[in-house]
PAVO-547020 format. One record per residue (C-alpha): x, y negated, z negated; residue number from 0. Coordinates in steps of 0.02 Angstrom, whole numbers, plus 50000, padded with zeros to 5 digits. Example, Ala and Ser with C-alpha at 12.3 -4.5 7.8 and 13.67 -1.06 7.14 Angstrom:
% residues 2
- 50615,50225,49610,0
- 50684,50053,49643,1
END
This chain:
% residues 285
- 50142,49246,50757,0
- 50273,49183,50659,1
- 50401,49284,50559,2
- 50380,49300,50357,3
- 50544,49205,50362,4
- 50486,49060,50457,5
- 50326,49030,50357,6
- 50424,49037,50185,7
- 50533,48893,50263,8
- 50379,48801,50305,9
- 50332,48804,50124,10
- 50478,48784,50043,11
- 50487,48607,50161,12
- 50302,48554,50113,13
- 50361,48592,49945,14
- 50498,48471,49949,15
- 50440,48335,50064,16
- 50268,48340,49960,17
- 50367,48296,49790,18
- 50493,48185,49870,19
- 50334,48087,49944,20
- 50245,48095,49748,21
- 50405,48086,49613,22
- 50516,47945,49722,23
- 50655,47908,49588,24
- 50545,47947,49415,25
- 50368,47989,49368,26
- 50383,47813,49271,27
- 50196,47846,49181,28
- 50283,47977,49080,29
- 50449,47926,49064,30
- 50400,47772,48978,31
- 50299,47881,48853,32
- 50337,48066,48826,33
- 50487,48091,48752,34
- 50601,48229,48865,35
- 50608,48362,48733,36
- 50423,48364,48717,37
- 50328,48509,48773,38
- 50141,48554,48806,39
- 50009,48648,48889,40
- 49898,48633,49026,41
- 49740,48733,49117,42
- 49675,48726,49274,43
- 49507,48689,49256,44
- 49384,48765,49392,45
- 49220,48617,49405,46
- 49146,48691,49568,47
- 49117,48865,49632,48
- 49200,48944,49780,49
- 49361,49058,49819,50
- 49510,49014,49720,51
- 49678,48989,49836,52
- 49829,48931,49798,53
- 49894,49016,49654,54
- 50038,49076,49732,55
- 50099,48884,49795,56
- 50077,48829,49605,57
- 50172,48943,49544,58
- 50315,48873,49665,59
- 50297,48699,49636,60
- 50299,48735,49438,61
- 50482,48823,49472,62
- 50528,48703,49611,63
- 50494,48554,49473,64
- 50567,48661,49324,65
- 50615,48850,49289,66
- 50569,48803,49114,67
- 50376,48796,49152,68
- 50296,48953,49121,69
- 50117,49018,49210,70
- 49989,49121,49131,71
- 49890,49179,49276,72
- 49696,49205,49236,73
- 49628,49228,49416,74
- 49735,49274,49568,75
- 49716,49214,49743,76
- 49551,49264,49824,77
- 49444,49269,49663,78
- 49286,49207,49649,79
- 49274,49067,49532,80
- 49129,48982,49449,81
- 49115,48803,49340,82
- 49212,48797,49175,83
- 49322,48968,49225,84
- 49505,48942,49197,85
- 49616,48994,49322,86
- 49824,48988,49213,87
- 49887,48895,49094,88
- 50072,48818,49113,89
- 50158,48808,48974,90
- 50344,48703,48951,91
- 50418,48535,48965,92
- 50291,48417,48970,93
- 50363,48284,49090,94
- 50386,48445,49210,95
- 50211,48488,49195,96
- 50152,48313,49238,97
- 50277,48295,49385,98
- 50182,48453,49452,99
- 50018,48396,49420,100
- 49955,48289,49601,101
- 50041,48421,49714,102
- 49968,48581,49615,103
- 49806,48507,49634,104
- 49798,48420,49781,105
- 49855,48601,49880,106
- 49741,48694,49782,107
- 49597,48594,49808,108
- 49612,48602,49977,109
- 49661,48771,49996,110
- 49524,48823,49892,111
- 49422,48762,50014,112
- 49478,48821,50169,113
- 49463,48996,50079,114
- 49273,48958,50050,115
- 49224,48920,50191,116
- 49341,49057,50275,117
- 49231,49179,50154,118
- 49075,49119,50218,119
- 49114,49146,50399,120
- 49185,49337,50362,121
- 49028,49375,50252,122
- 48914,49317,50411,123
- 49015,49441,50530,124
- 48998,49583,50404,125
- 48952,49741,50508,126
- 49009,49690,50653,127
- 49178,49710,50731,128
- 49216,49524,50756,129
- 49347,49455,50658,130
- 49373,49250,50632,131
- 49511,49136,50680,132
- 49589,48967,50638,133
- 49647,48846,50752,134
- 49779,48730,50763,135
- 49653,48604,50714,136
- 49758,48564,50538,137
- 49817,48437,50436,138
- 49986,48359,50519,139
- 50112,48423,50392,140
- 50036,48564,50292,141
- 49990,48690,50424,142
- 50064,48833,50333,143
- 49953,48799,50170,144
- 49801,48783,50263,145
- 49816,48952,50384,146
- 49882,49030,50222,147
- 49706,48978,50131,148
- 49616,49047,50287,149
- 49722,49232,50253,150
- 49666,49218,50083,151
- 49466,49178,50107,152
- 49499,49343,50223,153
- 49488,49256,50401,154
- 49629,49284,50534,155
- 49760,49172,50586,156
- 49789,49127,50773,157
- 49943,49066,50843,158
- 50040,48954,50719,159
- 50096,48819,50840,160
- 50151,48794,51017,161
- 50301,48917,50996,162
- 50237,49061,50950,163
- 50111,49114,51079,164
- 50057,49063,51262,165
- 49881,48974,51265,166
- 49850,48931,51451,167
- 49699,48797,51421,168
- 49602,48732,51567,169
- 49725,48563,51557,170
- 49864,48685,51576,171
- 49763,48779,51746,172
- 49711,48618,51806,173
- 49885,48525,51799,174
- 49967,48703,51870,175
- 49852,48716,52015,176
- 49740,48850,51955,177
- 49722,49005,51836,178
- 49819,49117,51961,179
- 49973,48998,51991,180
- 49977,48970,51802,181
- 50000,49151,51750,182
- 50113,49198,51888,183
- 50197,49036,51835,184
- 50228,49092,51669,185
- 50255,49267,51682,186
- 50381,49210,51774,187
- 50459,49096,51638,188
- 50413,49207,51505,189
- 50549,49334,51600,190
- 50674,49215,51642,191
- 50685,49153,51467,192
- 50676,49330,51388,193
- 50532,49266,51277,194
- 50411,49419,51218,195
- 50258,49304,51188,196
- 50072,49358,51209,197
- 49956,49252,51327,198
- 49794,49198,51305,199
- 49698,49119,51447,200
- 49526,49023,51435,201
- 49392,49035,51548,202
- 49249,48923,51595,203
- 49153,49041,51695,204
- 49141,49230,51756,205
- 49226,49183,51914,206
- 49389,49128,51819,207
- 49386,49296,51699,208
- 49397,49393,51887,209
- 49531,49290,51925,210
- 49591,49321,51767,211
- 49587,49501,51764,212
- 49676,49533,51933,213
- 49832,49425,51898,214
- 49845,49551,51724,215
- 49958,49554,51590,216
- 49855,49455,51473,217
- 49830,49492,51308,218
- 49664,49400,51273,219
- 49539,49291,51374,220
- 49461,49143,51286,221
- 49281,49126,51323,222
- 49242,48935,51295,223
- 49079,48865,51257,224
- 49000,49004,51344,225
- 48799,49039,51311,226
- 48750,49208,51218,227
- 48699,49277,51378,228
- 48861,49242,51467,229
- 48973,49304,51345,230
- 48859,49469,51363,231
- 48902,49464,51526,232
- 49089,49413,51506,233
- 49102,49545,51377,234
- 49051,49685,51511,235
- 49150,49606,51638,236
- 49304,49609,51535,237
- 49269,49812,51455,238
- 49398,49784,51339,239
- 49551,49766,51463,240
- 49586,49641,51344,241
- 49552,49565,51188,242
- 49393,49442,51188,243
- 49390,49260,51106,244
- 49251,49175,51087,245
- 49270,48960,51042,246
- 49188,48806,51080,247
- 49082,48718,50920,248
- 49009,48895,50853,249
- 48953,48883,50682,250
- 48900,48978,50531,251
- 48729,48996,50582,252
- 48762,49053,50768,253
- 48933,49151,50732,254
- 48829,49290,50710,255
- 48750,49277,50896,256
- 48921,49266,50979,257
- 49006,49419,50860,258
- 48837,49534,50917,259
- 48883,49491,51095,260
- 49051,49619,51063,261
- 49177,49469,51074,262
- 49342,49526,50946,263
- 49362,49368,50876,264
- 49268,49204,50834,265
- 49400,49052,50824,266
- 49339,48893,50737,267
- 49415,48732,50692,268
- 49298,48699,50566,269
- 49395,48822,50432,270
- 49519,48689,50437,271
- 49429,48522,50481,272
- 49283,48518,50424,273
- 49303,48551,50232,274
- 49269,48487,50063,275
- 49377,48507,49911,276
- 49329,48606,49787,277
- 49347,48509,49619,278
- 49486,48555,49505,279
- 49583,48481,49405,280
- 49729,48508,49250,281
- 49681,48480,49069,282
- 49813,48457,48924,283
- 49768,48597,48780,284
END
């Protein structure tokens, strides 16, 4: 996984490349009609229900725009949040506070969520030992906002990107020659760079998780699109040598299935893909 310091970069970036993108040289709307010492105040107004995420980010952006802006916080990140609640007030310059506005929301909306729907997949696995994952199934660009939702709606991340963790897929066993050949292969490389990365293989059967398991050293097998009774079996197989993953279009309603087969974790693209925003938005008071 990546370091606390790396991810703070990656926001601080969407940060600035997100109000480069919005502002250009002037928010023009207000400059042509709110005068630069005026100041107001603004709430963000909750009009769906769902897990509230993002609180943190706007409260960046706000002092990224202008240290002058001021946030009341009402809810914090992870609350549950119903029409009509009211999750801060800003307060301060009110150019600054409309300059703020599209990225605030925009994040939060989405963020929001990804936490939802994170929530509903951990409340389905509750009382059993299986844990959920993200993918790298994300929007080009704001990664870091949308595995940060998926911490906050109480799901797992997986690997951030390509860097952080080995993730031999069957395009990388096929292309190497086979599962043996491509963990020997980058055991070796692993060594010769003096990188200390965990590997995760997939498997498509039971004969590649034997094949698997006698080359070693890996630190989870990926059980892809496997059936409830194979990932029984592969589950037995395995006996927790390593850690268990089970992918491959699993949804709310069968998550369930796969986590009482004694898999650890559940990954799904669909915390990340398959989402709609919650509706918020910020009213002048």
């Amino acid at each position: 996984m990546i370091s606390k310091e790396q991810f703070e970069k990656e926001i601080e970036i969407i940060i600035e490349n997100s109000l480069r993108e919005d502002i250009g040289d002037g928010d023009h709307s207000s400059l042509a009609c709110i005068p630069a010492e005026a100041t107001g105040k603004a709430k963000l107004l909750v009009k769906d229900e769902g897990i509230i995420a993002g609180i943190d980010f706007a409260r960046r952006v706000f002092e990224k725009v202008d240290p002058a802006l001021k946030m009341e916080v009402l809810m914090e990140d992870g609350s549950r949040a119903k029409k009509r609640d009211v999750a801060f007030y800003v307060e301060g310059p009110s150019q600054s506070i409309l300059k703020a506005e599209r990225l605030v929301l925009n994040a939060m909306q989405r963020m929001s969520a990804i936490a939802t729907k994170t929530r509903t997949f951990v409340d389905r696995l509750e009382g059993t030992n299986t844990k959920i994952l993200d993918t790298r199934k994300t929007t080009p660009g704001i990664r870091a906002l949308e595995k940060w939702a998926v911490k906050i709606g109480g799901g797992e991340n997986h690997r951030f990107a390509l860097y952080d963790m080995i993730m031999l897929k069957d395009n990388h066993i096929d292309f190497a020659g086979g599962i043996k050949t491509a963990i020997e292969k980058t055991q070796t490389y692993l060594k010769e760079k003096g990188l200390d990365l965990k590997i995760i293989v997939e498997a498509r059967d039971l004969e590649e998780i034997r094949q698997i398991l006698e080359s070693g050293g890996i630190h989870r097998i990926l059980l892809d699109n496997f059936t409830y009774e194979e990932t029984r079996k592969a589950v037995e197989l395995i006996d927790g040598k390593c850690q268990t993953e089970s992918s491959g279009g699993i949804t709310l309603e069968t998550a369930k299935l796969y986590a009482d087969c004694g898999v650890d974790y559940i990954s799904s693209g669909a915390l990340t893909h398959s989402v709609h925003n919650l509706d918020l938005s910020l009213k002048a008071v």
